[in-house]
C-alpha positions as CSV (number, residue, x, y, z in Angstrom):
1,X,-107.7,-24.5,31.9
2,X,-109.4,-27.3,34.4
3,X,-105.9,-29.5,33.5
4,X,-103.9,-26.5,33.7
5,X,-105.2,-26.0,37.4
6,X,-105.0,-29.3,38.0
7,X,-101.2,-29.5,37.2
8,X,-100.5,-26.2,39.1
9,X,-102.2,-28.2,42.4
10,X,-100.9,-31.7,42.1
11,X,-97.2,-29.7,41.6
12,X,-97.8,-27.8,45.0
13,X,-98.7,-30.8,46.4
14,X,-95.0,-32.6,45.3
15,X,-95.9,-36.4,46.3
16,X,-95.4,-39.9,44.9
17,X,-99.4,-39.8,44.3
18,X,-99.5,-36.1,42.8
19,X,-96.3,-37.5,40.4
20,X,-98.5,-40.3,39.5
21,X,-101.4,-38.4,38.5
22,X,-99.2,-35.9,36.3
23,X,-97.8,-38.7,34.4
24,X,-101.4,-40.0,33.4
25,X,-101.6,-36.7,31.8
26,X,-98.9,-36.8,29.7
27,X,-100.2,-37.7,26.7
28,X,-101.8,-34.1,26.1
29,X,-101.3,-31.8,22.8
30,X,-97.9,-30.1,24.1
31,X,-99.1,-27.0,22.4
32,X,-101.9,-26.3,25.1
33,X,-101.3,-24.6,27.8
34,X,-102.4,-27.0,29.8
35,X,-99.8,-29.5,28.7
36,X,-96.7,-27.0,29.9
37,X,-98.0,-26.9,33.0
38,X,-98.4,-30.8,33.5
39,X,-95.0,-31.4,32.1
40,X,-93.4,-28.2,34.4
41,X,-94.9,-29.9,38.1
42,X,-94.1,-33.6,36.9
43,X,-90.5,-32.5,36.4
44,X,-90.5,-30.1,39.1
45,X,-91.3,-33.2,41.2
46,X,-89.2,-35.4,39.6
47,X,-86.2,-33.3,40.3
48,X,-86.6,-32.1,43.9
49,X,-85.2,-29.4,43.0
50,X,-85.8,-25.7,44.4
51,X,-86.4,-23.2,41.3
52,X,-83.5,-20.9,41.0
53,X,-82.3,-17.2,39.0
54,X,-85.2,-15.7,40.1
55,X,-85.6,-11.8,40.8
56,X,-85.9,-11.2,44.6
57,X,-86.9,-7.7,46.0
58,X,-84.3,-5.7,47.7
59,X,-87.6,-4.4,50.4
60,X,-88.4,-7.7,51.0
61,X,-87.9,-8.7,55.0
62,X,-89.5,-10.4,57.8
63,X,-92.6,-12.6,56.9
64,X,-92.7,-11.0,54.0
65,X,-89.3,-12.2,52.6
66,X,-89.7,-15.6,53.8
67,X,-93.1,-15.4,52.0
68,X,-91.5,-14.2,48.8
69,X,-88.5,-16.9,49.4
70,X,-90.8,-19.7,49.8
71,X,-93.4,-18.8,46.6
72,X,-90.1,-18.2,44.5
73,X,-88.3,-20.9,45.1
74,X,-91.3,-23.1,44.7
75,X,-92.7,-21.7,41.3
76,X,-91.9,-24.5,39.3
77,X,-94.5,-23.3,37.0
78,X,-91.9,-20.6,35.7
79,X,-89.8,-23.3,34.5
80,X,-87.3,-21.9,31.6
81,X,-88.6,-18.0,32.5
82,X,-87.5,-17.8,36.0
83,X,-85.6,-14.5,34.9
84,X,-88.9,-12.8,34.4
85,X,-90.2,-14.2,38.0
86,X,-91.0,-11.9,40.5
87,X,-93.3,-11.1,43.4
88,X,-95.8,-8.3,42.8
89,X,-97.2,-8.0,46.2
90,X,-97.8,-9.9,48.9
91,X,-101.4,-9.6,50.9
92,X,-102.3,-10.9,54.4
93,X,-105.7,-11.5,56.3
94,X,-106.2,-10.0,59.7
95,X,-104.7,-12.5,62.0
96,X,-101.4,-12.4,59.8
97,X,-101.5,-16.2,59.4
98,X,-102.2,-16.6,55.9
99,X,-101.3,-14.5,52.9
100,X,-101.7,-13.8,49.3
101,X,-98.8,-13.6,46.7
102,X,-99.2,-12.2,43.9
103,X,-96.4,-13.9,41.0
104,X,-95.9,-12.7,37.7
105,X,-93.8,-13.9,34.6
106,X,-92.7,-11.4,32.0
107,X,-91.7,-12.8,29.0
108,X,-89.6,-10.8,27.2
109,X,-91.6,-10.6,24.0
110,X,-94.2,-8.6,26.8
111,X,-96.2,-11.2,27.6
112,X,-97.4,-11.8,30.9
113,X,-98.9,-15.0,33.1
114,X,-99.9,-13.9,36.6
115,X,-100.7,-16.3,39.3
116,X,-101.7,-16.5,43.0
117,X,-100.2,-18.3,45.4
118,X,-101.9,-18.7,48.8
119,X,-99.5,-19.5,51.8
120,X,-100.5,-20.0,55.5
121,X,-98.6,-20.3,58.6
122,X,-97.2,-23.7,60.0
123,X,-98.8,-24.5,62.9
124,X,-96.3,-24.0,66.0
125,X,-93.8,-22.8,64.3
126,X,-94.1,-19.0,63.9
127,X,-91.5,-18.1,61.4
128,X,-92.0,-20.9,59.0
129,X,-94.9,-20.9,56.0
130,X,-96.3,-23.8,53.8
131,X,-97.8,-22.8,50.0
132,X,-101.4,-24.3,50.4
133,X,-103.0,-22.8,46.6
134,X,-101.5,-21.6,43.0
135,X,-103.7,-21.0,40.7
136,X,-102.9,-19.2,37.1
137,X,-105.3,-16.1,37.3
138,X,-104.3,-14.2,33.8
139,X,-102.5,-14.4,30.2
140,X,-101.8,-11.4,28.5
């Protein structure tokens, strides 16, 4: 899970340095977890490419929907599943500048990954956010 982590940071980070590290990793068993998520960010930063096909909520407006735009559009970890991507909620501390998103995939033989994505507010520009953390929080 530690490489798994890894690959979910050095993915949000999407650099030349981040790309490097990834590629180091490849050599991993591609049956561990770990491995899928190394090969998802290096090809997610390969491509520059914003994920697509995703579920969006129809409720979703404001921060909120520029929250769940920005965390869906970035969840490169869904790779090949992005029809089972959605938002499960969205959480925000008291002075509304940073939130937490809840992110689920549901695989349609009923599994489920759930991961959190923390996003924060750009400084001096009000309406616009920046992912900061992912991290994979459950399998089931």
């Amino acid at each position: 899970m530690p490489a798994a982590a890894a690959a979910l940071a050095l993915g949000s980070i999407k650099t030349a340095d981040a790309l490097a590290i990834l590629q180091l990793a490849r050599p991993l068993d591609e049956d561990e977890v770990a491995e899928h998520e190394i090969a998802k960010a290096r090809r997610w930063i390969e491509s520059g490419r914003p994920v697509v096909g995703y579920r969006t909520s129809d409720h979703a407006t404001g921060d909120d929907g520029r929250i769940e735009q920005l965390v869906l559009a970035n969840a490169f970890y869904a790779e090949g599943e992005e029809r089972g991507l959605g938002v499960e909620a969205v959480t925000w501390n008291s002075g509304r500048d940073r939130a937490l998103v809840g992110v689920v995939i549901r695989e349609d033989s009923g599994s489920l990954r759930e991961y959190y994505v923390i996003v924060e507010r750009v400084q001096g520009r009000a309406s616009s956010f920046g992912i900061i953390r992912v991290w994979l929080n459950m399998i089931s």
